[in-house]
NUMAR-463498 format. One line per field, with one value per residue: residue number from 1; residue in three letters; z negated, y negated, x negated of N, C-alpha, C in turn. Coordinates in steps of 0.05 Angstrom, whole numbers, plus 5000, padded with zeros to 4 digits. Each point is the difference from the previous one (the first is absolute). Example, Ala and Ser with C-alpha at 12.3 -4.5 7.8 and 13.67 -1.06 7.14 Angstrom:
n: 1/2
res: ALA/SER
n.up: 4844/5014
n.north: 5114/4979
n.east: 4736/5007
ca.up: 5000/4999
ca.north: 4976/4976
ca.east: 5018/4984
c.up: 5000/4986
c.north: 4976/4978
c.east: 4982/5015
//
This chain:
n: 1/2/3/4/5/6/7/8/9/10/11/12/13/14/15/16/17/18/19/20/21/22/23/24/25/26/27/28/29/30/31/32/33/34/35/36/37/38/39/40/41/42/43/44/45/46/47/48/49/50/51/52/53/54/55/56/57/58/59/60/61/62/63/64/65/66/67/68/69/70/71/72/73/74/75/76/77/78/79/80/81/82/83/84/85/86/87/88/89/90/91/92/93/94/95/96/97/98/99/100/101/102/103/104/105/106/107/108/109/110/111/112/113/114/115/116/117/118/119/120/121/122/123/124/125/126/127/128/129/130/131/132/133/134/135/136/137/138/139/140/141/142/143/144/145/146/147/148/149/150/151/152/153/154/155/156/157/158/159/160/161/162/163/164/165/166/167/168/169/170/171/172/173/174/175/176/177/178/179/180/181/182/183/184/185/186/187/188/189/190/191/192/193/194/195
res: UNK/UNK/UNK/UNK/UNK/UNK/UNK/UNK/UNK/UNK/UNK/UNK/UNK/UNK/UNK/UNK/UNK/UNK/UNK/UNK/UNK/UNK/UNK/UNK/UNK/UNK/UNK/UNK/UNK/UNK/UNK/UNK/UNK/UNK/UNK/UNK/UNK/UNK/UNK/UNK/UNK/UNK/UNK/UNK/UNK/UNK/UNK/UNK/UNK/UNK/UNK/UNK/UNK/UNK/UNK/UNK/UNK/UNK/UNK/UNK/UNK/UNK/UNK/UNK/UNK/UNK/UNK/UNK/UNK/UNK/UNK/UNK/UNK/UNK/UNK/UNK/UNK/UNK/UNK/UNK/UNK/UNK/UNK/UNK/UNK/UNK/UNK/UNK/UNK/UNK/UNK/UNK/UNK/UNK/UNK/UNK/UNK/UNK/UNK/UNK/UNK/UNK/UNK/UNK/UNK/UNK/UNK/UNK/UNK/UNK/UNK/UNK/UNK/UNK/UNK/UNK/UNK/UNK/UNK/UNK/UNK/UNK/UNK/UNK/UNK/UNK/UNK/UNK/UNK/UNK/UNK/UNK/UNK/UNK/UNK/UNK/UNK/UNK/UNK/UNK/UNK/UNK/UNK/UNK/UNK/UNK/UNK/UNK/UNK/UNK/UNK/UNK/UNK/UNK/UNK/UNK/UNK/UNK/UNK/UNK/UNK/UNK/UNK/UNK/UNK/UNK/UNK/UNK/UNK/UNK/UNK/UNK/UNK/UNK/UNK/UNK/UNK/UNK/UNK/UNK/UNK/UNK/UNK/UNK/UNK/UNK/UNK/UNK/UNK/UNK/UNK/UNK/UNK/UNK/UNK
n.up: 4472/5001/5024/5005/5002/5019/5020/4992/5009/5022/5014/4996/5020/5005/5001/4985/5000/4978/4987/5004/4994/4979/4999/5013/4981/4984/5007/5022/4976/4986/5016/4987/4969/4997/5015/4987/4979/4989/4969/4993/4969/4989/4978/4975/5000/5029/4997/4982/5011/5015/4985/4994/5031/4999/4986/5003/4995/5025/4998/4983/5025/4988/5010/5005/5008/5028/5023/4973/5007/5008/4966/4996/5030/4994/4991/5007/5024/4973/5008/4986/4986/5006/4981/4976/5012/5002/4979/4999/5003/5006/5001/5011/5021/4995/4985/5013/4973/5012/4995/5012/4966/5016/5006/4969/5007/4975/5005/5009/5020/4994/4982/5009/4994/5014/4999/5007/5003/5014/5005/4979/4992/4975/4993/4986/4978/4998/4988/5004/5018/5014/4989/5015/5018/4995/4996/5018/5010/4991/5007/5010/5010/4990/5025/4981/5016/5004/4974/4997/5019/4998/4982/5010/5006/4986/4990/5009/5005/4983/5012/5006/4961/5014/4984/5016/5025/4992/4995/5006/5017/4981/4996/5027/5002/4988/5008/4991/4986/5007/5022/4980/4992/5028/5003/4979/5011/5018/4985/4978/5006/5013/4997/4997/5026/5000/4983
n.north: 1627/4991/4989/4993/5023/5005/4979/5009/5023/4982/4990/5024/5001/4988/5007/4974/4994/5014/4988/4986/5011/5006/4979/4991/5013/4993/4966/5013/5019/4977/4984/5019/5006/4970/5003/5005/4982/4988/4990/4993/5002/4981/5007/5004/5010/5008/5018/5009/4993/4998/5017/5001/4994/5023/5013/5017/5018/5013/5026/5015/5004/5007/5018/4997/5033/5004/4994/5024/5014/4982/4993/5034/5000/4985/5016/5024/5003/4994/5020/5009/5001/5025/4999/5007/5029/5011/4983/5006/4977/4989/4983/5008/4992/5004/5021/5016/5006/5019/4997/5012/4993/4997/5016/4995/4984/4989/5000/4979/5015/4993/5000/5003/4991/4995/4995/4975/5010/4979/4996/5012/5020/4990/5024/4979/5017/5006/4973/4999/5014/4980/4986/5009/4997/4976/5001/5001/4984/4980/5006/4999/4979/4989/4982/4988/5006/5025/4997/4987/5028/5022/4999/5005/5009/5007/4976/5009/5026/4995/4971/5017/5010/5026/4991/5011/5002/4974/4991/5006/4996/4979/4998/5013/4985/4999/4975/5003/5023/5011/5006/5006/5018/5011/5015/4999/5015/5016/5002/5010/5017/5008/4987/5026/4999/4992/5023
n.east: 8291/5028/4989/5022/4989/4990/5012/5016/4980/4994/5015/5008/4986/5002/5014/4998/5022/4998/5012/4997/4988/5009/5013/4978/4977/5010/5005/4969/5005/5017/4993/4968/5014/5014/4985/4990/5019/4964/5007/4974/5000/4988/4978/5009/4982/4997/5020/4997/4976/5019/5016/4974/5010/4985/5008/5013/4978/4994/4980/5013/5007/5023/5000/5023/4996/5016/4994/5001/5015/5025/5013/4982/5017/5018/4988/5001/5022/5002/4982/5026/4977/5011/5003/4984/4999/5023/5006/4976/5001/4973/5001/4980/5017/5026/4980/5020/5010/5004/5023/5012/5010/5001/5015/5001/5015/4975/5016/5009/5004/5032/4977/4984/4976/5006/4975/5001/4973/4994/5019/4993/5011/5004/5001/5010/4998/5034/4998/5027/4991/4994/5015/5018/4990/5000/5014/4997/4981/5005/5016/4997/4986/5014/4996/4995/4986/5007/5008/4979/5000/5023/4989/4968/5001/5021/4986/4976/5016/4998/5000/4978/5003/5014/5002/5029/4988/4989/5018/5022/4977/4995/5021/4997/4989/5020/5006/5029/4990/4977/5024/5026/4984/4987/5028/5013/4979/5017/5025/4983/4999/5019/5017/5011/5010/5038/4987
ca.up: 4984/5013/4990/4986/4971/4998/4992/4983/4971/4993/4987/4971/4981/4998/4982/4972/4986/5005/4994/5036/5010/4995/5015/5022/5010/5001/5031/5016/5001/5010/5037/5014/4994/5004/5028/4982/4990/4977/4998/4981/4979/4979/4973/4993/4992/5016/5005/4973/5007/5024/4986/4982/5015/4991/4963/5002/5026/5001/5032/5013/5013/4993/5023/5004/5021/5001/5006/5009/5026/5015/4986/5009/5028/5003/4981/5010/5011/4979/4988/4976/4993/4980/4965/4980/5000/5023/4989/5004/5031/4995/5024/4988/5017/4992/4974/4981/5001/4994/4986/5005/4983/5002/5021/5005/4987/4983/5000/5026/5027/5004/4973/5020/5010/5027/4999/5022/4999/5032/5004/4996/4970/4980/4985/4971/4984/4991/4974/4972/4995/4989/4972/4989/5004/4983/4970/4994/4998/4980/4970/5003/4999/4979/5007/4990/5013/5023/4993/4997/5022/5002/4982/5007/5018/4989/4997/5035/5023/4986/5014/5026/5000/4984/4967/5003/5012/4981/4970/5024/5000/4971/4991/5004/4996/4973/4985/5001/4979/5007/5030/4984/4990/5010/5001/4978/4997/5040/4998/4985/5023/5021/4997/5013/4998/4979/5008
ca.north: 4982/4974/4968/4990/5010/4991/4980/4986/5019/4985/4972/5011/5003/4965/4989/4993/5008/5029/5002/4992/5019/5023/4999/5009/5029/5017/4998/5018/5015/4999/4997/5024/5020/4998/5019/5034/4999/5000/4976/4998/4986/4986/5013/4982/4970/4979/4993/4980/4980/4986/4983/4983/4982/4992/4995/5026/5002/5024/5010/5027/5002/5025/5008/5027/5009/5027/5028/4985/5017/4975/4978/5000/4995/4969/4984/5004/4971/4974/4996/5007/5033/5018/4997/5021/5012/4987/4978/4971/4979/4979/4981/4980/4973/4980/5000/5003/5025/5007/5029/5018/5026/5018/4998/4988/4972/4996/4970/5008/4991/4983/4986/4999/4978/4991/4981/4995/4985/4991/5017/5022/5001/5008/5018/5005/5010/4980/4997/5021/5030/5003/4995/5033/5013/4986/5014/5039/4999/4988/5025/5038/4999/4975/4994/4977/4985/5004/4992/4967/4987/5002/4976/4971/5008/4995/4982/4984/4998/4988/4993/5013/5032/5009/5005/5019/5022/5008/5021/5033/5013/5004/5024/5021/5002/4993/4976/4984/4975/4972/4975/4980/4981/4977/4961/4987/4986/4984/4974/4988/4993/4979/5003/5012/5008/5030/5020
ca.east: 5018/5011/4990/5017/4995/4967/5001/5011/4987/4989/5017/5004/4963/4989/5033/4997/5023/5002/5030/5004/4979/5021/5021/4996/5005/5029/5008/4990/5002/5028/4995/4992/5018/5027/5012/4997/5023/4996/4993/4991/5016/4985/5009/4983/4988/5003/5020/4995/4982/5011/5022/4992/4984/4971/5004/4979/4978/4987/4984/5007/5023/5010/5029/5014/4997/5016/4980/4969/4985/5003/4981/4983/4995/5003/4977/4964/4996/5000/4979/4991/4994/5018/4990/5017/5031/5025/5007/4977/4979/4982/4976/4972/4996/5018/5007/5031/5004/5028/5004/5021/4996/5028/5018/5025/4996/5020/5026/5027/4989/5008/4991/4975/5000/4993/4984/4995/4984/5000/5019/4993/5012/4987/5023/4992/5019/5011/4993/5006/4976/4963/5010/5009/4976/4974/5017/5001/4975/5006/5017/4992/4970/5001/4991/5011/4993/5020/5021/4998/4990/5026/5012/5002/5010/5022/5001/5011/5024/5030/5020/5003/5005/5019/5007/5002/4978/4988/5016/5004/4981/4991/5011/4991/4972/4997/4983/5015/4994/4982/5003/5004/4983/4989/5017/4989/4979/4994/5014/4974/4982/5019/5035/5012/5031/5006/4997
c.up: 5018/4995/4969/4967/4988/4983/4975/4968/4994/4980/4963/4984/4997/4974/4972/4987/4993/5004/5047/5011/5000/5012/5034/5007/5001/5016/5009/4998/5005/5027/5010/5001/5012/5030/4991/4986/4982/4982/4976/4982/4991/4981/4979/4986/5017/4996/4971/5004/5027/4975/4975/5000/5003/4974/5000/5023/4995/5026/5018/5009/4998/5019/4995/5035/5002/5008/5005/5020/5022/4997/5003/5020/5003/4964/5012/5022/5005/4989/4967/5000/4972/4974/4993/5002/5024/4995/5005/5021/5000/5032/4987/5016/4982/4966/4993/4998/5001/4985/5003/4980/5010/5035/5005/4973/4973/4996/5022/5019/5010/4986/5018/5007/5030/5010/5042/5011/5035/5011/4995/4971/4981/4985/4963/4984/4985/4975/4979/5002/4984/4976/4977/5001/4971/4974/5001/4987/4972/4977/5014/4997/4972/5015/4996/5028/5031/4985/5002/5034/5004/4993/5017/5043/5000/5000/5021/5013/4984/5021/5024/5005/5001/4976/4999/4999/4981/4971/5007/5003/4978/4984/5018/4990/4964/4991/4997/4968/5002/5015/4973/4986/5019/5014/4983/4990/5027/4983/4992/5032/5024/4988/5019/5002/4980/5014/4982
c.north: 4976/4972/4991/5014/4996/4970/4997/5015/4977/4978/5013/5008/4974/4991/5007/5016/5023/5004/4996/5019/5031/4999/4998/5023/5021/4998/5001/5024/5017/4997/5019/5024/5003/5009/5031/5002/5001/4974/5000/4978/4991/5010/4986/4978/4976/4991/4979/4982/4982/4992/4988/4973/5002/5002/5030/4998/5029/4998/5019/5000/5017/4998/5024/4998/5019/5017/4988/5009/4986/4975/4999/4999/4972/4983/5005/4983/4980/4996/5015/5032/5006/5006/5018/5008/4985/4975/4972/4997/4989/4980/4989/4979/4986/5007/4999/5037/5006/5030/5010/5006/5008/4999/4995/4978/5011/4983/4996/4978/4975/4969/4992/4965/4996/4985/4997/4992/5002/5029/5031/5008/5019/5006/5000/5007/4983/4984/5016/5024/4987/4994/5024/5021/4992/5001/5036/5000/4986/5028/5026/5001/4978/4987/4961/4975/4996/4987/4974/4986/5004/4968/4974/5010/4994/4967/4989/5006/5008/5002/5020/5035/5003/5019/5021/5024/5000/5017/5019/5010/5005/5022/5021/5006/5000/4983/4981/4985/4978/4989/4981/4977/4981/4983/4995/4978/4974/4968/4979/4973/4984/5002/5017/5000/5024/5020/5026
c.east: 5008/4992/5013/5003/4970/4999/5022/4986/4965/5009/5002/4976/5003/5017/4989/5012/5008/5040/4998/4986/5015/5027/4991/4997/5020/5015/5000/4998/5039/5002/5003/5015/5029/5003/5002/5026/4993/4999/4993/5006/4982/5012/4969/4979/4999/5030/5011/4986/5022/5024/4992/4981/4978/4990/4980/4983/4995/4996/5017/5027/5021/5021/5015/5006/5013/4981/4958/4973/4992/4979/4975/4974/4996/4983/4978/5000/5001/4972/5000/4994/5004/4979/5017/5030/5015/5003/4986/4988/4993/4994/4982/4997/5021/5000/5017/5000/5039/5007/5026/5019/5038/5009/5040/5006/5029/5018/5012/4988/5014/4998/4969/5004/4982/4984/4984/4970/4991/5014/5001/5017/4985/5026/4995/5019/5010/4995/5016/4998/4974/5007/5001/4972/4975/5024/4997/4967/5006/5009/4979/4973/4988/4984/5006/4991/5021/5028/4998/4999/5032/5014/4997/5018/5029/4999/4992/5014/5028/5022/5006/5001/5019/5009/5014/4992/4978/5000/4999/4968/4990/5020/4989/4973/4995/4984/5018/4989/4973/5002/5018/4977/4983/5023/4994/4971/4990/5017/4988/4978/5020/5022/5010/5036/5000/4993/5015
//
């Protein structure tokens, strides 16, 4: 393994922070891939946990991955060993687990937010997928808790979705009626532009 990875998988055992701790690894693990033409997506609880400032917490890393045959070469020499099925990876030095559950990203790639950490990129799915994503979970699963986190999601980046694309997804996805309702409820919480 390269000085420079050695050293920077220390610096992430050390790291408090689990939300800083996950976006590093991913960022090393984006480094390693992107000469392959691969780029892994934050998907998410972490990824809900970065646009909700910190509002959600979890342990488990979820990525989408094109090929995980790949993924898998560059975790083990990452130190992570392979857990239950194709899907799961553990480090017992940095205690983060990750999980695979797909190889192609629901929602549009041109929607991906870009995230920079000491010069390395972290690939996260766009907020109005993860939106659309925690309403499918909301109506299909009644899952009342992913709708409140939609909701409050919507109210912090207001000013910065596009509403469009968002509708549009929600009609495909058929949740055009409870994405109504958490506008509805997000206004409650920040003043939003017309939407």
């Amino acid at each position: 393994m390269d000085e420079g990875i050695k050293n920077i998988l220390n610096a992430l055992k050390k790291e408090n922070d689990p939300l800083r701790k996950a976006l590093g690894v991913v960022a090393l693990l984006t480094e390693a891939l992107e000469p392959e033409g691969i780029r892994p997506i934050l998907v998410g609880g972490v990824a809900l946990e970065f646009y909700t400032l910190g509002g959600y917490a979890t342990k488990d890393i979820d990525l989408v991955v094109s090929d995980r045959e790949k993924v898998k070469m560059v975790l083990g020499n990452l130190g992570f060993m392979h857990r239950m099925g194709e899907r799961h990876w553990y480090s017992t030095e940095l205690d983060v687990a990750i999980e695979i559950p797909d190889e192609v990203l629901a929602g549009s790639p041109e929607k991906l937010t870009v995230l920079e950490i000491d010069g390395k990129n972290v690939y996260i799915i766009g907020i109005e997928d993860l939106i659309i994503d925690r309403l499918s979970a909301a109506k299909f699963w009644q899952s009342s808790s992913d709708f409140e986190w939609a909701v409050k999601i919507i109210a912090l980046h207001a000013e910065d979705m596009d509403f469009d694309y968002l509708k549009k997804a929600a009609k495909e996805h058929d949740v055009k009626d409870i994405l109504k309702e958490a506008l509805k409820e997000s206004k409650g919480l920040r003043p939003l532009k017309d939407v």
